[in-house]
C-alpha positions as CSV (number, residue, x, y, z in Angstrom):
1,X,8.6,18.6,-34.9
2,X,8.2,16.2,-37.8
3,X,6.7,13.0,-37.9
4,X,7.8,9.9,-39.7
5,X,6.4,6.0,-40.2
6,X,9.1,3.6,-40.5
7,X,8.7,-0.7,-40.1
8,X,11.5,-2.8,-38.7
9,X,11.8,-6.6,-38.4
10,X,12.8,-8.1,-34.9
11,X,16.5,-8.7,-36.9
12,X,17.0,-5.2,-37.4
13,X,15.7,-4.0,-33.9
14,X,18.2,-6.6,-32.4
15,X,21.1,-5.5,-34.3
16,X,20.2,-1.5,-34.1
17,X,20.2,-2.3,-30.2
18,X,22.9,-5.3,-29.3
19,X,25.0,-4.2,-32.2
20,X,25.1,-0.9,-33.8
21,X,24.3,0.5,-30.2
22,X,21.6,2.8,-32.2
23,X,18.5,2.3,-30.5
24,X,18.3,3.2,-26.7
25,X,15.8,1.9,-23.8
26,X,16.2,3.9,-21.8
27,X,15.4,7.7,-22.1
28,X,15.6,9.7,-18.9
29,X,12.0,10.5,-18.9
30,X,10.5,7.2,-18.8
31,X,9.0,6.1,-15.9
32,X,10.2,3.4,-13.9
33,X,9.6,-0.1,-15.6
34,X,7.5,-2.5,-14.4
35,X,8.2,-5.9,-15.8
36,X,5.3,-7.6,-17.3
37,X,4.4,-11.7,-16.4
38,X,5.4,-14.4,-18.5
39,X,2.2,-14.4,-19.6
40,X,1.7,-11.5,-21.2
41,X,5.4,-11.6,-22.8
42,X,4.0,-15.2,-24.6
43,X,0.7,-13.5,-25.6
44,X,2.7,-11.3,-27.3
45,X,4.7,-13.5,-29.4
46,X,1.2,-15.3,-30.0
47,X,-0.4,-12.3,-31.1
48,X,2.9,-11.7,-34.0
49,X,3.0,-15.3,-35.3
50,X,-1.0,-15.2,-35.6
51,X,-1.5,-11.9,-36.9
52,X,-3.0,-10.3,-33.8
53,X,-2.6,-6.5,-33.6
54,X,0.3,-5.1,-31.7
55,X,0.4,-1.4,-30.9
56,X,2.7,1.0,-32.6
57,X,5.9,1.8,-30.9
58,X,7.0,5.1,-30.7
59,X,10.6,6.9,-31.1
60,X,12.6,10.1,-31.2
61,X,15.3,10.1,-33.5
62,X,18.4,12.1,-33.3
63,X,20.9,13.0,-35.8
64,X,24.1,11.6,-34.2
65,X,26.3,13.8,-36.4
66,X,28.3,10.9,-37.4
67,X,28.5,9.1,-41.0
68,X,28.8,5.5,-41.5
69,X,31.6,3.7,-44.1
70,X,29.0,5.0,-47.0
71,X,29.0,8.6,-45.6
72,X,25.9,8.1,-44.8
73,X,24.1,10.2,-41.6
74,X,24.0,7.9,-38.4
75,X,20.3,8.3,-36.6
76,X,19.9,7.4,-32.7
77,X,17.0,6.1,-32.0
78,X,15.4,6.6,-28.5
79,X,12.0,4.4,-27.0
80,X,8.9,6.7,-25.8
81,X,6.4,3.9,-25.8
82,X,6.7,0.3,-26.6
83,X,9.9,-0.7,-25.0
84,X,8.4,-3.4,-23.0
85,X,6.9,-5.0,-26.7
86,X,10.0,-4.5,-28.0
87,X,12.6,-6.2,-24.4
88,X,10.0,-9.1,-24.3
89,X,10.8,-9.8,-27.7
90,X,14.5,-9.9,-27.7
91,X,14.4,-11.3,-24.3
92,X,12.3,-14.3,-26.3
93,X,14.8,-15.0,-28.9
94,X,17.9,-14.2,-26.7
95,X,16.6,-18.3,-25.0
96,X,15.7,-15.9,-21.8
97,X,11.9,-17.6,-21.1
98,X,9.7,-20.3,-22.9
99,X,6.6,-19.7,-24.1
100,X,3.3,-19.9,-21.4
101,X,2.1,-24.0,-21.3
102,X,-1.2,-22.6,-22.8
103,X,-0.6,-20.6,-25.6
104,X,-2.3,-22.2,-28.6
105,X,-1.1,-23.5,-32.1
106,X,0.2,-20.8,-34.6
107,X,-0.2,-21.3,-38.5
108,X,2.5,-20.8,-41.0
109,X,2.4,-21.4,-44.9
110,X,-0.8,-23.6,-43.7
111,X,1.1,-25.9,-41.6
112,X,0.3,-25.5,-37.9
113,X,2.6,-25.6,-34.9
114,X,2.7,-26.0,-31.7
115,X,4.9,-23.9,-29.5
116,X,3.3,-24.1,-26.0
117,X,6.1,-24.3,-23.2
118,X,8.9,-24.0,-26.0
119,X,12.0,-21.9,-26.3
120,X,12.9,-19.9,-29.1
121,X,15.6,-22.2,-29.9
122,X,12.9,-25.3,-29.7
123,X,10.9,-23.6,-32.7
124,X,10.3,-25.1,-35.9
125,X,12.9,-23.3,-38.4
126,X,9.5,-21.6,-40.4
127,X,8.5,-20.6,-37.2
128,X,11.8,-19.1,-35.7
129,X,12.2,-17.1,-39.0
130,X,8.5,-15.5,-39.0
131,X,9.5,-13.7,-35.6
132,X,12.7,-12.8,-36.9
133,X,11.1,-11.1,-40.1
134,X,7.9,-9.9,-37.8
135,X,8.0,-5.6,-38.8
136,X,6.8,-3.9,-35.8
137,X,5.1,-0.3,-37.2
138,X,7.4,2.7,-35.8
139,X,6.1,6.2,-35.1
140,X,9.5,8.4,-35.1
141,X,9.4,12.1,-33.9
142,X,12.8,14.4,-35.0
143,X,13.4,18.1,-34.6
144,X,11.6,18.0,-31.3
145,X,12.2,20.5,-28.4
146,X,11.9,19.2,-24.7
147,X,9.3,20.8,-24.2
148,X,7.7,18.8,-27.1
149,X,9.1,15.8,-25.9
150,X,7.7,16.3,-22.6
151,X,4.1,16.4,-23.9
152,X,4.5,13.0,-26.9
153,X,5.2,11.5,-23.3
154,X,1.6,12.9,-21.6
155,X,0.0,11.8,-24.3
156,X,0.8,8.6,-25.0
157,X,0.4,7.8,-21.7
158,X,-3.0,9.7,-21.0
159,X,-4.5,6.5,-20.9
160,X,-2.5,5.2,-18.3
161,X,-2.5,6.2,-14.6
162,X,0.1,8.2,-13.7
163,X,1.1,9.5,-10.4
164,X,1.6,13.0,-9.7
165,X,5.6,11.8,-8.9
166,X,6.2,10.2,-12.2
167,X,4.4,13.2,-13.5
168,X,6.4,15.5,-11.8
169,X,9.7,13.6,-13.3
170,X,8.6,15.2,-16.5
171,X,8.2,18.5,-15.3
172,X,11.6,19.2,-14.3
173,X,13.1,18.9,-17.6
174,X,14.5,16.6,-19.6
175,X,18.0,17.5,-18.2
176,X,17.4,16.9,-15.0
177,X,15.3,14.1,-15.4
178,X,18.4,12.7,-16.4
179,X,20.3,13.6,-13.2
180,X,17.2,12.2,-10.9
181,X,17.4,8.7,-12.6
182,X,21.2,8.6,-12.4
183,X,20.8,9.4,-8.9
184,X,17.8,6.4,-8.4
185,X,20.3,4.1,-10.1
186,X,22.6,4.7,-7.4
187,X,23.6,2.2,-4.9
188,X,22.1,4.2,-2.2
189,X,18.8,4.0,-3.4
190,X,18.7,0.7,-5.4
191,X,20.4,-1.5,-2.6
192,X,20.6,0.3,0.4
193,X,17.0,1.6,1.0
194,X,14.2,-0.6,1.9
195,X,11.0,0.1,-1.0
196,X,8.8,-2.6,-1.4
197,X,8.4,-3.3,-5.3
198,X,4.8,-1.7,-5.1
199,X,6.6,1.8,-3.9
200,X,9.0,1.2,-6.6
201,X,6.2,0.7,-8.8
202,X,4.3,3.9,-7.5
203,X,7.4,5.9,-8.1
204,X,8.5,5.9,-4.3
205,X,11.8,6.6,-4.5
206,X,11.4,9.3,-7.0
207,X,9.4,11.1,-4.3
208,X,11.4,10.7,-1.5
209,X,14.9,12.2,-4.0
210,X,12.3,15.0,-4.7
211,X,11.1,15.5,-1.0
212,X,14.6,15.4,0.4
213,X,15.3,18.2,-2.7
214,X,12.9,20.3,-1.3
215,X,14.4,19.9,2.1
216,X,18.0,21.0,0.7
217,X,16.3,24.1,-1.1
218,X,15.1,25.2,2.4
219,X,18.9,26.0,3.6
220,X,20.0,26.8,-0.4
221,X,17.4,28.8,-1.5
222,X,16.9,32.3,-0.5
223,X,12.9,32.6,-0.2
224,X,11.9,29.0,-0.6
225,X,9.3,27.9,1.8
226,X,8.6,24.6,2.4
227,X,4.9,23.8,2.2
228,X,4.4,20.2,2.9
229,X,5.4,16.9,1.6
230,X,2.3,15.9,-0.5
231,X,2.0,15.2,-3.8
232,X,0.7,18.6,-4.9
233,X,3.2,20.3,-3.5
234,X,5.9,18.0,-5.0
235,X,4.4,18.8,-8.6
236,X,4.4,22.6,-8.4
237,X,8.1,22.2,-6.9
238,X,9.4,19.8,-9.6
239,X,7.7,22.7,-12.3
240,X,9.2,25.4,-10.1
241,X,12.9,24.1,-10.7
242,X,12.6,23.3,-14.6
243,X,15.3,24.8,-16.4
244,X,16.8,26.6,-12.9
245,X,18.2,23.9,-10.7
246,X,21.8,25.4,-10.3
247,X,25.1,23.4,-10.6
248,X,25.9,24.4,-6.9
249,X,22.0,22.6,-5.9
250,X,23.3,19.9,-8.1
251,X,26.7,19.6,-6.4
252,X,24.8,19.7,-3.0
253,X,22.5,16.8,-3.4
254,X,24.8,14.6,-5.3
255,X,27.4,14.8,-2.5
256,X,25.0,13.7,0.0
257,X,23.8,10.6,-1.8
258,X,27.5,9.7,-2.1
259,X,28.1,10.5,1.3
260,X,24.5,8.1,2.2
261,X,26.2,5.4,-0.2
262,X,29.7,5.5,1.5
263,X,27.2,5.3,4.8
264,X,25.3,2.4,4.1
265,X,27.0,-0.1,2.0
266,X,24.1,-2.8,2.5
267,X,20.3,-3.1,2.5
268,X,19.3,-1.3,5.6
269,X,16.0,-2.6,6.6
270,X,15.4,1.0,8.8
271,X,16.0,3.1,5.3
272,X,12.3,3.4,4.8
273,X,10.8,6.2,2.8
274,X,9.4,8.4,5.5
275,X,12.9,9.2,6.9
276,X,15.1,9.0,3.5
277,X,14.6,12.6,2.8
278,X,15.5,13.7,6.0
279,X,18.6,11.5,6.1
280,X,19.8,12.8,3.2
281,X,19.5,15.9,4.4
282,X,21.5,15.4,7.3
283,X,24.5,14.2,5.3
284,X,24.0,17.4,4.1
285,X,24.8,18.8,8.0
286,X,27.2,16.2,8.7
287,X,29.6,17.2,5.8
288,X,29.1,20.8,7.2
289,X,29.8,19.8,10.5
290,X,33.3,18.2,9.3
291,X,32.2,14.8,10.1
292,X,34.4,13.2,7.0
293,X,33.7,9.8,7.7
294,X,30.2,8.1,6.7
295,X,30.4,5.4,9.1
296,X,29.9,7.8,12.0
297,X,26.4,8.8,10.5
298,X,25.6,5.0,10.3
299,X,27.0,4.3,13.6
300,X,24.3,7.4,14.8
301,X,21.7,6.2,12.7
302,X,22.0,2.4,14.3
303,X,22.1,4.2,18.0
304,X,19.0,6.4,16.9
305,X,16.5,3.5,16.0
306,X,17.6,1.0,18.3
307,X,18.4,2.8,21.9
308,X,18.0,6.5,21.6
309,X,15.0,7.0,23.8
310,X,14.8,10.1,21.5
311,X,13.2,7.8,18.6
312,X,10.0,7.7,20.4
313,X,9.8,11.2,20.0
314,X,10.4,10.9,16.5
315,X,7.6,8.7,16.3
316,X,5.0,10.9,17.5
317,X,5.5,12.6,13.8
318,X,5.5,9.3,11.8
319,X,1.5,8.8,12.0
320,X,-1.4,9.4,10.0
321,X,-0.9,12.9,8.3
322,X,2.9,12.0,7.7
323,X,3.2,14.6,4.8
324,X,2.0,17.9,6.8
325,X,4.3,20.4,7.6
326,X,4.2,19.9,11.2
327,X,5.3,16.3,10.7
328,X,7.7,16.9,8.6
329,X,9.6,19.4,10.8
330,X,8.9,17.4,13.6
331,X,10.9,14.5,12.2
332,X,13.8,16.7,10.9
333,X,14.0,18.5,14.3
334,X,14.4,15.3,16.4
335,X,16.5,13.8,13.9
336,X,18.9,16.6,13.6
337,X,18.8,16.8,17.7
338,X,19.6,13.8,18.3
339,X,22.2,13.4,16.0
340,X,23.8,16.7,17.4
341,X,23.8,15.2,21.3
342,X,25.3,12.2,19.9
343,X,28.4,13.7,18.1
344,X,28.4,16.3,20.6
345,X,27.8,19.5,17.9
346,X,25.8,22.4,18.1
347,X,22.6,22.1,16.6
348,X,22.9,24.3,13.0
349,X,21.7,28.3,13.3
350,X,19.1,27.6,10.5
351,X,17.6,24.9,12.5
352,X,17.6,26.1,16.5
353,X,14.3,27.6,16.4
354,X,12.5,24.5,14.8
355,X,14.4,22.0,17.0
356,X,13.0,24.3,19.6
357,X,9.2,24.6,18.2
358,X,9.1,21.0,18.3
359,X,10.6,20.2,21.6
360,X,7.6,22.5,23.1
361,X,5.2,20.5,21.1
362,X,6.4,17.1,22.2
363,X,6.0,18.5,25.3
364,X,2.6,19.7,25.1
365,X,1.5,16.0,23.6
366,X,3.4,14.2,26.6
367,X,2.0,16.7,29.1
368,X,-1.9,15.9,27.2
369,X,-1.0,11.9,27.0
370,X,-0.5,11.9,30.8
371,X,-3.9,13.5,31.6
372,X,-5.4,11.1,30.1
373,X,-3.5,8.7,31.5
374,X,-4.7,9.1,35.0
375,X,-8.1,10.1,33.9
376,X,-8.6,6.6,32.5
377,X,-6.5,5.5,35.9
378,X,-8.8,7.4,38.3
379,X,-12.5,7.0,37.2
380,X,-13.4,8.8,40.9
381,X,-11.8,11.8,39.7
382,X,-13.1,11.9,36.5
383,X,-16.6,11.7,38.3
384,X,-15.8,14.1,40.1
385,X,-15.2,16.8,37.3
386,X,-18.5,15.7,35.9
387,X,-18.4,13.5,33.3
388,X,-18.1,9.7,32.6
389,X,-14.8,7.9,32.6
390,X,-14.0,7.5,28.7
391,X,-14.2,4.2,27.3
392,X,-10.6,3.3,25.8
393,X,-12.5,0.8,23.1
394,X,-14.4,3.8,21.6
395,X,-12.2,7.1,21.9
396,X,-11.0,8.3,18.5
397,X,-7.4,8.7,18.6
398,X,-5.4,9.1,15.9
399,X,-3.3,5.7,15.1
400,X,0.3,5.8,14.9
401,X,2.1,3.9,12.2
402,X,5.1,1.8,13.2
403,X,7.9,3.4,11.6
404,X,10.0,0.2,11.2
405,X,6.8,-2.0,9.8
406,X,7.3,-4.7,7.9
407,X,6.0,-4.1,4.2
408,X,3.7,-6.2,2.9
409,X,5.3,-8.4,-0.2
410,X,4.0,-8.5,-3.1
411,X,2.5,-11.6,-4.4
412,X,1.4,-12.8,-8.0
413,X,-1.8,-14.2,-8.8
414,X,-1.9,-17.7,-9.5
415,X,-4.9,-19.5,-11.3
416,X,-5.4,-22.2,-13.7
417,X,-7.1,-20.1,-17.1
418,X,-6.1,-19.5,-20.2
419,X,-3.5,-17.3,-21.2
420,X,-5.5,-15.2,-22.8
421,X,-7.4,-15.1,-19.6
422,X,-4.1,-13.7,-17.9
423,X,-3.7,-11.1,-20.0
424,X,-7.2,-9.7,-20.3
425,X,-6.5,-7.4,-17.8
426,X,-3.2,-6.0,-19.1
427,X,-3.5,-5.0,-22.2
428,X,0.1,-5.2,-24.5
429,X,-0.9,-1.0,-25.6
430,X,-0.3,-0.5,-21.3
431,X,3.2,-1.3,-20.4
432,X,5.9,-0.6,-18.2
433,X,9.5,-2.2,-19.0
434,X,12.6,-4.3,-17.5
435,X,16.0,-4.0,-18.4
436,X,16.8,-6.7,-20.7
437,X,20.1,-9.0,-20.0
438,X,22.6,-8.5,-23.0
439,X,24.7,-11.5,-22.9
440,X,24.9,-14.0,-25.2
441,X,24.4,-16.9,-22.1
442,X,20.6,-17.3,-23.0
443,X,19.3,-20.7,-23.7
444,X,19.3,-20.4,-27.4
445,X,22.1,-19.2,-29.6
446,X,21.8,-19.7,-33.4
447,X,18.3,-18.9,-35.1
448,X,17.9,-18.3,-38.6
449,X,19.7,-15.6,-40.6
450,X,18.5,-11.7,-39.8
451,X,17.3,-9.7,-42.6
452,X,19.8,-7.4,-43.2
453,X,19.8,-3.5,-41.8
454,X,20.1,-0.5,-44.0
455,X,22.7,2.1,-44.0
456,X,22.3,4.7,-41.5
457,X,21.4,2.8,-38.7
458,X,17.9,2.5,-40.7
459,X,16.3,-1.1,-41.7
460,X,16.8,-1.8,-45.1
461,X,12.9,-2.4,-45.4
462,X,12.0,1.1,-43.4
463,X,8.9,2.9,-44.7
464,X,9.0,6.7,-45.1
């Protein structure tokens, strides 16, 4: 692994990226982005034009095996860390957002100016050009394994909190990673599931593709047991699988998410993230089962959680504790049941004796519910046994969690402080990042003239 220090202005990041198509985003082990306010993006333009410090960025570079018109070597470029520094800033001079109303006066050549509320296209000249020739410090890493890549991305993030989900992204390989985000991207999971931006935030999705993986391995896998669905158990699973995730496990689960997005065209408000992974795999039974046509499996799905008296059932297993084994199997049991009765199959070999497991249980709980039931009904009779009729107020019972809730939304925090203020609690060095629009509609479109960018795909001004 060899390390390099190279500088390049805002004029030759834009044209590496828009372009030379050089410099990519987007590598498949990033975590999701998480876009950052409008003020921090104008603290950060602030903090070039004044000569506050910005944090290094940091890139792999790949040989792309290609030559330019000078038979020079071609270098791709790829964002660890930093992509959010770098989007904000080509957002900015792209005319995508104004400046915050309260960023202060900047100082060029000792002539101030004021650029609160203003577009890039509203700057002075002297002004547009200083971001334009800004050099942001780049940290590129060539010659690197995945292995190697895996742990540049641990440690630049080991001051940010990750969760053991995004963590586990990284653990499956750098290959892989690649097929989980392609799958994330899919309409399946970016329209037609319900996640609240705080579970896309926390990596939600992510967890449920890797839960409902787990699931599939169950039926595909000679000798995998399923242990639960917690996070713990998602980690050692995701390092379990590095490097040895077959094509025939990769054919499986991609099938079913097409057969899910051929199911559920639109945003489903009932797609929540407890039942995803066990949807996904019963797509996995219904293609078995010869049931070619996705709508019948919505058309189930709709019956299910709106008149199959089954769904009650299936409740029982969505409470506290969600992520034990016994849940789990409890809501794949009634699940595959009741889709069975409804399409009038047989209920698959590998699954007969759990269906039958949990039927007992429900039982047992329904048989236990109804005792208590009539104790609290008939306080003679509960005198009678010898004790004192329970009071309903204090019993400790375990609280079931609506399945369909509605999610809270999330909500921005609005106050009237500085913008300096805004950011103190975000830090430019912690970011996540947005995809950036790459259309020339923005509300500016002439600035001054880029430097220009040196052969190779390199700035002409790098730094070795």
């Amino acid at each position: 692994m060899n390390r390099t220090k190279l500088s390049w202005t805002v004029a030759n990041i834009e044209k590496m990226h828009k372009d030379k198509k050089v410099l990519s985003f987007d590598h498949p082990i990033q975590r999701k982005s998480e876009i950052w306010t409008h003020a921090q993006k104008s603290l950060l333009i602030h903090s070039m034009l004044a000569n506050y410090p910005v944090p290094n960025i940091y890139v792999l570079r790949e040989d792309s095996e290609q030559v330019d018109e000078k038979k020079k070597p071609i270098f791709n470029y790829y964002v660890m860390d930093g992509k959010q520094r770098l989007t904000s800033t080509l957002s900015y001079i792209w005319g995508d957002f104004p400046l915050d109303d309260n960023i202060p006066n900047i100082i060029v050549e000792d002539t101030e100016y004021p650029i609160a509320g203003k577009y890039f296209c509203d700057l002075e000249e002297p002004v547009q050009y200083e971001i334009k020739r800004y050099k942001f410090e780049i940290i590129a890493f060539e010659d690197c394994g995945n292995r190697e890549i895996e742990e540049i991305f641990f440690r630049l993030n080991n001051s940010t909190a990750l969760t053991k989900s995004q963590i586990a992204k990284a653990k499956i390989g750098v290959e892989l990673a690649g097929i989980v985000s392609e799958i994330l991207e899919s309409r399946f999971f970016s329209v037609s599931c319900s996640f609240t931006g705080a579970q896309l935030k926390a990596s939600d999705d992510q967890r449920c593709l890797l839960q409902a993986m787990m699931l599939l391995d169950t039926n595909y896998v000679s000798g995998f047991e399923l242990k639960d669905f917690s996070e713990n158990s998602i980690l050692e699973y995701s390092e379990s699988i590095r490097e040895s995730y077959s094509d025939k496990q990769i054919v499986t689960l991609r099938s079913a998410i097409e057969y899910l997005t051929d199911a559920f065209p639109e945003k489903n408000k009932q797609l929540k993230k407890i039942n995803i992974p066990m949807l996904i795999y019963l797509a996995d039974v219904a293609m078995d089962a010869g049931i070619v046509k996705p709508m019948y499996l919505r058309q189930w799905w709709e019956f299910f959680t709106e008149e199959d008296s089954l769904f009650e059932d299936y409740k029982l297993f969505c409470s506290t504790g969600s992520t034990k084994l016994e849940k789990v199997n409890g809501r794949l049991a009634v699940m595959v049941k009741s889709f069975c009765l409804y399409h009038e199959i047989e209920i698959p070999e590998e699954l007969k004796d759990m269906v039958a497991e949990v039927e007992e249980k429900i039982a047992l709980i329904k048989e236990e519910r109804e005792k208590e039931s009539s104790l609290e009904a008939d306080p003679v009779l509960e005198e009678k046994e010898g004790g004192d009729a329970p009071d309903a107020e204090n019993t400790e019972q375990e609280e079931e969690q609506p399945l369909l809730e509605q999610e809270e939304s999330d909500s921005e925090e609005q106050g009237e402080i500085s913008v300096v203020q805004k950011c103190a609690d975000a830090p430019i060095a912690q970011e996540d990042t947005p995809e950036i629009q790459e259309e020339d509609a923005g509300h500016c479109k002439d600035g001054p003239e880029p430097p220009e960018t040196g052969e190779g795909g390199l700035p002409v001004d790098a730094e070795e």
